[in-house]
Structures are given as C-alpha cells and as structure tokens.
N, C-alpha and C positions, 0 to 999 in steps of 0.2 A: 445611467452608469457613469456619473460624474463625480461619484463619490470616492475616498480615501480608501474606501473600505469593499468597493469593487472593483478598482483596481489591481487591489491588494487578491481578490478572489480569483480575476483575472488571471493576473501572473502565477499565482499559485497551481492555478489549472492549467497552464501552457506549460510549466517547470513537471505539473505530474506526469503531462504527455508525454512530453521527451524522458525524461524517467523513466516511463512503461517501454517505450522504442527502445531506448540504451539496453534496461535490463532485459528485452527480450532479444537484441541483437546476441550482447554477449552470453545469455546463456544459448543458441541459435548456437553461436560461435564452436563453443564450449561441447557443447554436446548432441548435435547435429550428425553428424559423421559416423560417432560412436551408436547412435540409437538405430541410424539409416544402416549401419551394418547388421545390430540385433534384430532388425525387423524391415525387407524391403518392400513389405506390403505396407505400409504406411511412412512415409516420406515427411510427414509434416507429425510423429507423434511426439517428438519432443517441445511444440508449441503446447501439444495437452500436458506434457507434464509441466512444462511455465506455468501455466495459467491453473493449475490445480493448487500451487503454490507461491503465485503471484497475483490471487485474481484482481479484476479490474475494479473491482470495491475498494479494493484494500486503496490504491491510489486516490479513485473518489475520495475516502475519509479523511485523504490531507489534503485536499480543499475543504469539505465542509464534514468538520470531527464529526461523530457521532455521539452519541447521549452512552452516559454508563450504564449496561445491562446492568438494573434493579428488581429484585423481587424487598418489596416494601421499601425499608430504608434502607435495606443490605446490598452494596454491591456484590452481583454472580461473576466472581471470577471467573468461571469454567465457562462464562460465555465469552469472555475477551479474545480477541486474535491478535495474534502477536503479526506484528506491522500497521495494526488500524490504529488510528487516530481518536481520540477519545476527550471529551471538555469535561472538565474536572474543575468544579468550582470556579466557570470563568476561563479556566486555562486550558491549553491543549498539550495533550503529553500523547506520547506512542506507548501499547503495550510493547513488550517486548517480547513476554514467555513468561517472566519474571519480575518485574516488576517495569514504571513508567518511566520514560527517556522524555528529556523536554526536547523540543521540537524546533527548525528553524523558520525562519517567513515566508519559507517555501513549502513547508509542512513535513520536512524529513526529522528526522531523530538527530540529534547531533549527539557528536564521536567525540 
C-alpha cells in the first residue's frame, strides 16, 4: 500500500465514509421527528428510507467506479443509477439521471 494510487484509494474511502455519516446525520436531522410522529412503532424507519435512496453501493462506486452496463457494444442506460460512479474510456464520471458529471479525487460529482 506504498503506492500513489492507494493512497489515493485510501482517502477516497475514508472521504466516502464520512459522506455516508454526514448524509445520514442530516437526512436523521431532517426527517426523524416527522417520520417518528407518522409511525411510533418504528423509531428508526427513516434510516430505511436513507438507505433505499442512498445505498451503501452507491458510495463504494466512488472509490472503485464501476464498468458501464453493456449489452454488446451498446451502453444500457436504464441500468445506470443516478449517483454511481462509472469509468468511461479511462475516466470516471457520475450518472446523474441525465446525463454524466465529472467527478472530484474524492469521487463526488462537482457542482
């Protein structure tokens, strides 16, 4: 692990961690209160709706992108997920829903 390039994997994975934590504090934040009043038989349901729309994939793939869903030479659009990470000739881009965001060295989409 002396490499430029696992270092570089390294920090990308410790940046997706804290990512996951943050996004899950502030949606936690955001919508905890509201969901624990809709439903006090589950206390913790707003972590399922995080994670149905945040899953723990989606951050893995900004460490290590994933391959473009292909059937033959054709990329399957309808199998991209919008927040995954994807290498595209070499590079790594986010979908987005819509089309590709280029990424920063910590594997986020840049604004």
């Amino acid at each position: 692990m002396s490499s430029p390039q696992s270092f570089a994997t390294i920090t990308r994975s410790l940046g997706q961690q804290l990512g996951l934590a943050k996004d899950l504090y502030d949606y936690g934040v955001q919508n905890r209160q509201a969901d624990l009043s809709a439903d006090p038989s589950n206390p913790y349901g707003w972590e399922d709706q995080f994670f149905q729309s945040h899953p723990p994939q989606m951050y893995a793939s900004r460490v290590n992108p994933l391959p473009l869903p292909s059937s033959g030479n054709q990329v399957n659009v309808n199998q991209l997920r919008p927040g995954f990470n994807y290498t595209i000739n070499g590079q790594v881009a986010q979908w987005t829903g819509s089309g590709f965001a280029p990424v920063d060295s910590l594997g986020d989409a840049q604004q």
